[in-house]
N, C-alpha and C positions, 0 to 999 in steps of 0.2 A: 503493500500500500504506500510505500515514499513516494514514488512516482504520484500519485494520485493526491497526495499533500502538499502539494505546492504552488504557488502565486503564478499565472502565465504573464510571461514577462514584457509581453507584446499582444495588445489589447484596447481596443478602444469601445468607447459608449459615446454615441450620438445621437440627439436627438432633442425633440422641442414640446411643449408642454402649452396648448390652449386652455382657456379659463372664459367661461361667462355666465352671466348670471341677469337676471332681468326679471321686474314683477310686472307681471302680464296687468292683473288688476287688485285693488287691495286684499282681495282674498286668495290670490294664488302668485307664487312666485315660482321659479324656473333657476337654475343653476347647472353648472355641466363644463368636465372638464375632457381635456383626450389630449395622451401622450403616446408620441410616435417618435420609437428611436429606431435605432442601428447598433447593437453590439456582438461587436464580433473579435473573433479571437486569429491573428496573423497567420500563426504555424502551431498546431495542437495535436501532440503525440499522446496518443492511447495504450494503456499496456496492458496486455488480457495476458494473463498469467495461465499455465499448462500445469498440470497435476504434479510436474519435478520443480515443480517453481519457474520455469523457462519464462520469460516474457515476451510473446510478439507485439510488434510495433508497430502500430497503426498512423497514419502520419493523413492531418485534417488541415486544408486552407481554407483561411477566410469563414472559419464556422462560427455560427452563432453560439454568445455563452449563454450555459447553464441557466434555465428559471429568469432567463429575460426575454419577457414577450414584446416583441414588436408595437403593440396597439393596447393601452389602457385605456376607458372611457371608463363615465361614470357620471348620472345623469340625477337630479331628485327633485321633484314636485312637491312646492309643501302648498297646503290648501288651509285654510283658514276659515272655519266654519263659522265658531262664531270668535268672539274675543279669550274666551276658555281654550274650544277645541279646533285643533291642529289636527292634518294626516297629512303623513309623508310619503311619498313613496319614491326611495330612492332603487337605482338601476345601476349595475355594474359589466362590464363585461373585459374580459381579459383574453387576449388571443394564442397560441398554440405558444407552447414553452415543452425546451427541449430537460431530460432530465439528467445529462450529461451534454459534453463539448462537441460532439460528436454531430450534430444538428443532424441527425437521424430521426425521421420521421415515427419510426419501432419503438424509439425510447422518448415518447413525448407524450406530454398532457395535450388536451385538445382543448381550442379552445370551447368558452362556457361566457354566458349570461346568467346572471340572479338577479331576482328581484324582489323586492322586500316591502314590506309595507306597515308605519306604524300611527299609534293613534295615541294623542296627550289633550288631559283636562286638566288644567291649571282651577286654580279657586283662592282665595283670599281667606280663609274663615277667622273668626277673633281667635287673638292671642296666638298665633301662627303668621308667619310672613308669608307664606305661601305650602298649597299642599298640590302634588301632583300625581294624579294616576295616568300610568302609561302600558301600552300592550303594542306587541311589535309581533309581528310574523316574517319570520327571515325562511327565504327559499316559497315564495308562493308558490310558483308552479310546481315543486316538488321537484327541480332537476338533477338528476343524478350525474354529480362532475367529481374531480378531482382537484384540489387547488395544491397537492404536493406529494410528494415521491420519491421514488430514487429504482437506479438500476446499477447492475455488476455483469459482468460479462467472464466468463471463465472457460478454456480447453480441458473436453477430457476426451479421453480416448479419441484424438485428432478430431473431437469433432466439435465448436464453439457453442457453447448457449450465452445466450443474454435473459438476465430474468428482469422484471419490471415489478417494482411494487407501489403500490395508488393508496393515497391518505383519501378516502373517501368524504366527501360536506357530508352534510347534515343534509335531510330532505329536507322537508316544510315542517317547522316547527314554531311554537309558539311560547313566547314571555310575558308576565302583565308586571309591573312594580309599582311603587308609590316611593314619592319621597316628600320630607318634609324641612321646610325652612323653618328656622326661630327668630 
């Protein structure tokens, strides 16, 4: 595993980051952002190791690094019913992320969209500065993605496997809390 602990010494990350935000009318506002890079790695040597320990050399240009997607967005609605009650519903979506240097399409997350949706009541009551109940549902559609991973790559008997393991989200699930101010 030395080989695989180390900094690549020739590397860059590119890229630019939009921002906006606008209230449509007093009761609904709009925000939203989207990052669009480039990171890639120059010259990226891979070592898949043989049952005597033997290392073969896999040799990658100009690959994409590791768990850096190309396209972040991330979009949220907040609606304003009345002066109390609030709904949010924020959106995110992240694009294909490789789980290795390799930018092998075998060892990748795919990309995913979530989206969430939550609900807050503010109130004043005496002797309190403020009391707040809130319930969120994160993953409405219930989509089955992965936001993280890893993969190894190993020879046995001359013949290579790659295995892939997936941190699986949460489906649709649901929070309610309260907080209170003094």
């Amino acid at each position: 595993g030395a080989f695989t602990r180390i900094n690549i010494p020739k590397s860059h990350r590119m890229g630019m980051e939009m921002e906006m935000g606008f209230k449509i009318n007093k009761f609904i506002s709009f925000n939203a952002n989207l990052a669009l890079s480039s990171n890639r790695i120059k010259d990226f040597n891979e070592f898949i190791y043989d049952e005597n320990g033997i290392a073969i050399i896999n040799n990658y240009k100009n690959s994409t690094i590791a768990f850096s997607p190309s396209v972040v967005g991330f979009s949220n609605v907040d609606i304003r019913i009345t002066k109390q009650l609030e709904i949010n519903l924020p959106l995110k979506y992240v694009s294909r992320q490789y789980l290795d240097n390799t930018e092998n399409k075998n060892r990748s997350l795919d990309a995913y969209f979530n989206q969430d949706m939550g609900i807050r009541y503010k109130m004043v009551p005496k002797k309190l500065k403020e009391l707040e109940f809130f319930g969120r549902v994160n993953n409405v559609f219930n989509a089955k993605y992965a936001a993280n991973g890893y993969t190894f790559s190993y020879i046995f008997s001359s013949e290579q496997t790659t295995e892939n393991y997936y941190f699986p989200m949460a489906t649709r699930f649901y929070s309610v809390g309260m907080n209170l101010s003094f």
